[in-house]
MARBA-3410 file (N, C-alpha, C, O; in Angstrom, 1 decimal):
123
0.9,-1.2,0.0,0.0,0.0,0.0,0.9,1.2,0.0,1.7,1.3,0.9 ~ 0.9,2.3,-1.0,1.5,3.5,-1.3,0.6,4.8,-1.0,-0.5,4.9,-1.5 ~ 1.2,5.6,-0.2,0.2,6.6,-0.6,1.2,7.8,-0.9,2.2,8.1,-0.3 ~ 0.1,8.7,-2.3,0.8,9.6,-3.0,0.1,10.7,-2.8,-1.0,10.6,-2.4 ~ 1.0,12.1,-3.0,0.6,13.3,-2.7,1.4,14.1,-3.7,2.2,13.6,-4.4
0.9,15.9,-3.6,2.0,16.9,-3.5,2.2,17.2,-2.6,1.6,17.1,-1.5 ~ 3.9,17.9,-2.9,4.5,19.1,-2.2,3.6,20.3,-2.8,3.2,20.2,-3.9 ~ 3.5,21.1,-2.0,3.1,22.9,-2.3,4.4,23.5,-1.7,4.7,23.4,-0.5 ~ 4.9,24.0,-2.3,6.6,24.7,-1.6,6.7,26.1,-2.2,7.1,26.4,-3.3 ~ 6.0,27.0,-0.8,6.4,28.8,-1.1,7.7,28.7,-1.3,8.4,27.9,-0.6
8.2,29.3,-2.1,9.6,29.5,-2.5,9.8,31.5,-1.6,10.9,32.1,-1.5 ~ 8.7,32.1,-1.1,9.4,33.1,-0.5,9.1,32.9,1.1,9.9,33.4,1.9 ~ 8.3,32.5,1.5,8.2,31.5,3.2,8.9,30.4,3.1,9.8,30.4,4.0 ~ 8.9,29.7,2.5,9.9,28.2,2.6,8.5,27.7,3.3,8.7,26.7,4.0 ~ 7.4,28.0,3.4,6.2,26.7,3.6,6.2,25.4,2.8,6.4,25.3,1.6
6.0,24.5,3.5,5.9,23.2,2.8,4.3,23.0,3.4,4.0,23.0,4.6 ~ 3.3,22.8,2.3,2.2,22.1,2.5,1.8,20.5,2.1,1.9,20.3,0.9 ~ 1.5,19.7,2.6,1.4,18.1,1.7,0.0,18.3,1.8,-0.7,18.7,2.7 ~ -0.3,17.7,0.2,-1.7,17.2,-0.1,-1.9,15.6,-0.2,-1.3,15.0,-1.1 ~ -2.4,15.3,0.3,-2.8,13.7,0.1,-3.9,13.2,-0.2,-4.9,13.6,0.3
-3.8,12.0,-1.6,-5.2,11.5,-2.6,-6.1,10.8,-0.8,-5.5,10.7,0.3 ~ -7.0,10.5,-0.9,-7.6,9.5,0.0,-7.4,8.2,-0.4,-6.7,7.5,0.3 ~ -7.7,7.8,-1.4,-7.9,6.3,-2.2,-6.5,5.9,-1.5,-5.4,6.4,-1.4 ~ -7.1,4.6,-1.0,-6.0,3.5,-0.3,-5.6,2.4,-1.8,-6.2,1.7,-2.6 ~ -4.7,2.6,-1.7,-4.1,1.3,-2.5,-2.6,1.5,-3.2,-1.7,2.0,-2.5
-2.5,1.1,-4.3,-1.0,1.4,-5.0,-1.2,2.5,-5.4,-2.3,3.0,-5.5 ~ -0.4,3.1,-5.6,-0.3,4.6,-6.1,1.1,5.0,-6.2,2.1,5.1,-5.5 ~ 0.7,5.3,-7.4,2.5,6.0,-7.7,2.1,7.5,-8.6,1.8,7.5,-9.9 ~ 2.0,8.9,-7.7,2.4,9.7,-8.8,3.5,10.0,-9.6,4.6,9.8,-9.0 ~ 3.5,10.3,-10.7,4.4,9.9,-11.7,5.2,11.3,-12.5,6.4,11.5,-12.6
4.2,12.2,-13.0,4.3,13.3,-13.5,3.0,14.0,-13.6,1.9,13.6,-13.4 ~ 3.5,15.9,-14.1,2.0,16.6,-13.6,2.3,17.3,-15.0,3.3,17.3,-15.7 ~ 1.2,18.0,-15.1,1.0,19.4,-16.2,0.2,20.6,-15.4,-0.7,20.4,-14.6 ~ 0.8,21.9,-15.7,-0.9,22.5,-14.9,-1.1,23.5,-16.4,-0.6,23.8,-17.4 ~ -2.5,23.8,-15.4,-3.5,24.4,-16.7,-3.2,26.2,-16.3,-2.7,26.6,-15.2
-3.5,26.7,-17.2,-3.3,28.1,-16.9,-3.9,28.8,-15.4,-3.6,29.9,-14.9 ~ -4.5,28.2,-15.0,-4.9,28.8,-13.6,-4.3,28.3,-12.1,-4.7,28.6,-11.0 ~ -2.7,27.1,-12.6,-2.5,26.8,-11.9,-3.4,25.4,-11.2,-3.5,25.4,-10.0 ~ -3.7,24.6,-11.8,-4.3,23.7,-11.3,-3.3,22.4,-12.1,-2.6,22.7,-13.0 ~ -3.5,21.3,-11.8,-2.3,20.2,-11.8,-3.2,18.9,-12.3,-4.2,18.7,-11.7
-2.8,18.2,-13.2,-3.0,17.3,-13.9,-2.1,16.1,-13.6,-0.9,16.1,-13.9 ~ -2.4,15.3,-13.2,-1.3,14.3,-13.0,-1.5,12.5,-12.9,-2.4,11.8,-12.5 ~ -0.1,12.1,-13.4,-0.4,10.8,-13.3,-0.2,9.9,-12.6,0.9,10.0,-11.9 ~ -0.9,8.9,-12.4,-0.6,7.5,-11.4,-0.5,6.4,-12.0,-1.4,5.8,-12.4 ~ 0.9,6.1,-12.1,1.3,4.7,-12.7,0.8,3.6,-12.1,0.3,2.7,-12.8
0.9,3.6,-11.1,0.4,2.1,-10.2,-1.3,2.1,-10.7,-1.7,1.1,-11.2 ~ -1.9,3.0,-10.5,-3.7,3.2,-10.3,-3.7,3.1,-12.4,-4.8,3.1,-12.8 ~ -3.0,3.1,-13.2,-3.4,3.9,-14.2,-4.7,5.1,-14.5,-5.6,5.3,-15.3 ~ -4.2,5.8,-13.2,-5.0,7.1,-13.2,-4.9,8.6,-13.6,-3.8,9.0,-13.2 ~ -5.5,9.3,-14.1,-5.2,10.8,-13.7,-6.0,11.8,-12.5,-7.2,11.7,-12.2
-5.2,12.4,-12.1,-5.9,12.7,-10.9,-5.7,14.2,-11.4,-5.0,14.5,-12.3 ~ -6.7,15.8,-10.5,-6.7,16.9,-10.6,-6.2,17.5,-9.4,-6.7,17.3,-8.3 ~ -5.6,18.1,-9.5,-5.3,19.2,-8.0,-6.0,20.5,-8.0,-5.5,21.4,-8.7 ~ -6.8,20.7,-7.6,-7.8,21.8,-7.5,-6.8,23.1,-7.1,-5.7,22.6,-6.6 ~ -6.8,24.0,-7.2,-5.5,24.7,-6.2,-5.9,26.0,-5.4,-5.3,26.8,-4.7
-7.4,25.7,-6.0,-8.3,26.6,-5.1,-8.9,26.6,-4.2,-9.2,27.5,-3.5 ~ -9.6,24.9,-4.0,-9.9,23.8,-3.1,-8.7,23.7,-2.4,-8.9,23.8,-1.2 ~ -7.0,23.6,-2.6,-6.4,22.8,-2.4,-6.5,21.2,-2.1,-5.8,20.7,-1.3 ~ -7.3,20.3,-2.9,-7.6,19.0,-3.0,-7.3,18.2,-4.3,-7.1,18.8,-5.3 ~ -7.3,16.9,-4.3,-6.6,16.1,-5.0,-8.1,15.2,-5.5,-8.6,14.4,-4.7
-8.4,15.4,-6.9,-9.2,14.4,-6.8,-9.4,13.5,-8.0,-9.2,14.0,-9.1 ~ -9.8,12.0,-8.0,-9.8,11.1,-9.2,-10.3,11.8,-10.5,-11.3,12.5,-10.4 ~ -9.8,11.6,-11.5,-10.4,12.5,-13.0,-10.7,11.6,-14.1,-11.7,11.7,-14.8 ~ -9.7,10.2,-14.4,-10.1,9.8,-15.4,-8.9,8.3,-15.1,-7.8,8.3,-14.6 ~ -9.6,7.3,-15.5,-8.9,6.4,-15.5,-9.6,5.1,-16.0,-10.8,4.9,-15.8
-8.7,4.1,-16.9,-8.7,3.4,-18.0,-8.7,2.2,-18.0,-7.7,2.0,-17.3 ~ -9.0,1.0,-18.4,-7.6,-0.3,-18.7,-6.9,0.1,-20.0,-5.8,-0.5,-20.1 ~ -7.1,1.0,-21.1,-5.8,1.4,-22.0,-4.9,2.4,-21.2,-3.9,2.8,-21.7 ~ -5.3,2.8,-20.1,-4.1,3.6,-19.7,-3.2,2.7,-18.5,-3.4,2.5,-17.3 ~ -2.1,2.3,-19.5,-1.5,1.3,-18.6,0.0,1.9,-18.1,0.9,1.6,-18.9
0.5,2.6,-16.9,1.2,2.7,-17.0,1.7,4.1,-17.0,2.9,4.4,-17.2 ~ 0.8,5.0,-16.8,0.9,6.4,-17.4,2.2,7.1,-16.9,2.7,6.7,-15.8 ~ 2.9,8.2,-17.9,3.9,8.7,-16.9,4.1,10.2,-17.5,4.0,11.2,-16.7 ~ 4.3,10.4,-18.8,4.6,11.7,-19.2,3.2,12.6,-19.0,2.3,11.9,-18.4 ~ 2.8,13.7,-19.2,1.5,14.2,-19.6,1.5,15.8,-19.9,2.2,16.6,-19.3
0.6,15.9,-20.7,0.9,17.5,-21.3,-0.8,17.7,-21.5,-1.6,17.0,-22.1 ~ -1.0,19.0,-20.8,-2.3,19.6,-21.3,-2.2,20.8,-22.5,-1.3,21.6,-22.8 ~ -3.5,20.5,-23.4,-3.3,21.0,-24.3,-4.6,22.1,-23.9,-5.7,21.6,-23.6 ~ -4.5,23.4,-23.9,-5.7,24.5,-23.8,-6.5,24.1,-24.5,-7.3,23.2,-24.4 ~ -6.2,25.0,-25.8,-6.9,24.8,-27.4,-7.6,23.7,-27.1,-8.7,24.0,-26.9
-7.4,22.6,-27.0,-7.9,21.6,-27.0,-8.7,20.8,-26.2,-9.4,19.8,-26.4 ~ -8.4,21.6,-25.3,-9.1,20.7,-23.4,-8.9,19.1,-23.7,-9.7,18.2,-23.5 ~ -7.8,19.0,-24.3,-7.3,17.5,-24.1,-6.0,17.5,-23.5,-5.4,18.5,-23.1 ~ -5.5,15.8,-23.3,-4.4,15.4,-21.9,-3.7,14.7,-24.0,-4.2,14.2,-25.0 ~ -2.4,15.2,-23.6,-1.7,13.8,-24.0,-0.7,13.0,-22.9,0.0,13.8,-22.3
-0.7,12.1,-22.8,0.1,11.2,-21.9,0.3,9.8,-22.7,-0.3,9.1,-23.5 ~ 1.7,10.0,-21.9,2.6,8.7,-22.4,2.4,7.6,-21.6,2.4,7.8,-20.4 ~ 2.2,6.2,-22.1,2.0,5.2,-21.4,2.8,4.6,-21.8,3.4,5.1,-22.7 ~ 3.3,2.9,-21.3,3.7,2.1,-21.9,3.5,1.5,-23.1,4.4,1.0,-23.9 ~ 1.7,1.6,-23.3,1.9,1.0,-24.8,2.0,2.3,-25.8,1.6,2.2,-26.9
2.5,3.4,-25.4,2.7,4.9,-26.3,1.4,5.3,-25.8,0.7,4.8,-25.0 ~ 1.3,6.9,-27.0,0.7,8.2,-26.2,-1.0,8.0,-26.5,-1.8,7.6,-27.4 ~ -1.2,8.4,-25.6,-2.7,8.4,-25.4,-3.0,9.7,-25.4,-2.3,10.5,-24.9 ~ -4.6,10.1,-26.2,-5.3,11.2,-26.1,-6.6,11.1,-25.5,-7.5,10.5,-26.1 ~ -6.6,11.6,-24.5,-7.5,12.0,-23.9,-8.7,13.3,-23.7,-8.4,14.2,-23.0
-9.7,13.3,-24.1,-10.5,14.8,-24.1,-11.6,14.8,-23.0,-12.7,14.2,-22.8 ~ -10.7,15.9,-22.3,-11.4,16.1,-21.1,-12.8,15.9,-21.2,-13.4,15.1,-20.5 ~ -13.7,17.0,-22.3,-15.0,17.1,-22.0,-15.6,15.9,-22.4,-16.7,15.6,-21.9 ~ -15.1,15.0,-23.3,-15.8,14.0,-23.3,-15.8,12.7,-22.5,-16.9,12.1,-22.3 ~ -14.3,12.3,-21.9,-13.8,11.4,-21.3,-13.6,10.4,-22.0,-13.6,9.3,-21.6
-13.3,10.7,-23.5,-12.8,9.7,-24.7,-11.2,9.6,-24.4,-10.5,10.6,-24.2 ~ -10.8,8.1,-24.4,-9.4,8.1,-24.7,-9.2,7.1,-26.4,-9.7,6.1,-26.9 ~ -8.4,8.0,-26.8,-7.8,6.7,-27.9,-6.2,7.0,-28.2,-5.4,7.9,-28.0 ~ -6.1,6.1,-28.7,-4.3,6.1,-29.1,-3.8,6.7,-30.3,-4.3,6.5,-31.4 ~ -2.5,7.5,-29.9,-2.4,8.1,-31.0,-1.3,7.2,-32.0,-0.5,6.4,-31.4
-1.2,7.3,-33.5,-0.9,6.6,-34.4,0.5,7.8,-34.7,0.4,9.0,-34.8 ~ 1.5,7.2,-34.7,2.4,7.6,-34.9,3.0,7.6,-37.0,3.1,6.7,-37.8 ~ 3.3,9.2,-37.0,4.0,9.0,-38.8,5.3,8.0,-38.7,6.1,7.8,-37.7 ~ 5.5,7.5,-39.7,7.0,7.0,-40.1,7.5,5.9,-39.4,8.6,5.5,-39.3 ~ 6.3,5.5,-39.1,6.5,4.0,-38.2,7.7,4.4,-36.8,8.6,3.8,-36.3
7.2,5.6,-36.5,7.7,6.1,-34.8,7.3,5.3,-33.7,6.3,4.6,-33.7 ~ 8.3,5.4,-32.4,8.5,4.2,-31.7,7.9,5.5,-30.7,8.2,6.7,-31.0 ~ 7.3,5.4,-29.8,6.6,5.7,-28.4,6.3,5.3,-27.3,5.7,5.9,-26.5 ~ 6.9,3.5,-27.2,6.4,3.0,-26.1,7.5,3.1,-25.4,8.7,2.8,-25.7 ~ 6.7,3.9,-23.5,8.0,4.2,-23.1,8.7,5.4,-22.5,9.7,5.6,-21.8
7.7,6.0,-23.0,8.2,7.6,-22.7,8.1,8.1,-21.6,7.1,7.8,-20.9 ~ 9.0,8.9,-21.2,8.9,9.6,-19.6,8.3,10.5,-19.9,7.1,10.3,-20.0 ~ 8.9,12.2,-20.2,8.0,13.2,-19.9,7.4,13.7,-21.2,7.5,13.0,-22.2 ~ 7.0,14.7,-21.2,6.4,15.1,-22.7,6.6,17.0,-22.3,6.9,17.3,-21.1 ~ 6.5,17.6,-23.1,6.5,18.7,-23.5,5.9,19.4,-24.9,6.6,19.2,-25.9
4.9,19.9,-25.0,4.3,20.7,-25.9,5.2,21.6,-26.7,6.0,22.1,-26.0 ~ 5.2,21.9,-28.2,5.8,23.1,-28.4,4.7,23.3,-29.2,4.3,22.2,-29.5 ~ 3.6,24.6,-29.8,3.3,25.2,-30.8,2.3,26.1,-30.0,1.6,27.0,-30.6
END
């Protein structure tokens, strides 16, 4: 049994706040994205879950989780989009928020993706 949280760390108090999920079981957070208002997107390898960090609640709560998300680790929010991309082991998954559709993305040129740690957006 694991249990996962954030740090919140004022960088001009040197406060340390911990948030902790409730849900008992494995849990591995893995990596986060946040959205323009400061709120945190993030993954759970063990749970194959994404969880949200409210940051106005200060609370952590379950958002979306799969049996194709096996593994999750990288993750990038897209605005434009109100979609998640995240990397899993079997490669990147898309995810759209408003609908709660996941499917897999198909890679050009016979590209390799299974595997990936973090991700990063550019455009």
């Amino acid at each position: 049994e694991y249990r996962s949280g954030l740090l919140r760390i004022n960088l001009i108090t040197n406060y340390i706040d911990t948030i902790f999920i409730d849900n008992i079981g494995q849990h591995l957070f893995n990596d986060l994205d946040y959205d323009i208002h400061g709120n945190a997107y993030i993954t759970d390898s063990e749970a194959g879950a994404i969880y949200y960090y409210d940051v106005n609640k200060n609370e952590i709560a379950h958002t979306f989780s799969s049996p194709e998300l096996v593994y999750p680790n990288g993750i990038v929010w897209l605005k434009a989009a109100q979609v998640l991309i995240v990397a899993t082991v079997r490669g990147l998954a898309h995810i759209d928020l408003v609908n709660k559709n996941i499917t897999t993305m198909t890679l050009l040129d016979n590209g390799f993706a299974h595997g990936i740690d973090g991700l990063y957006w550019s455009g």
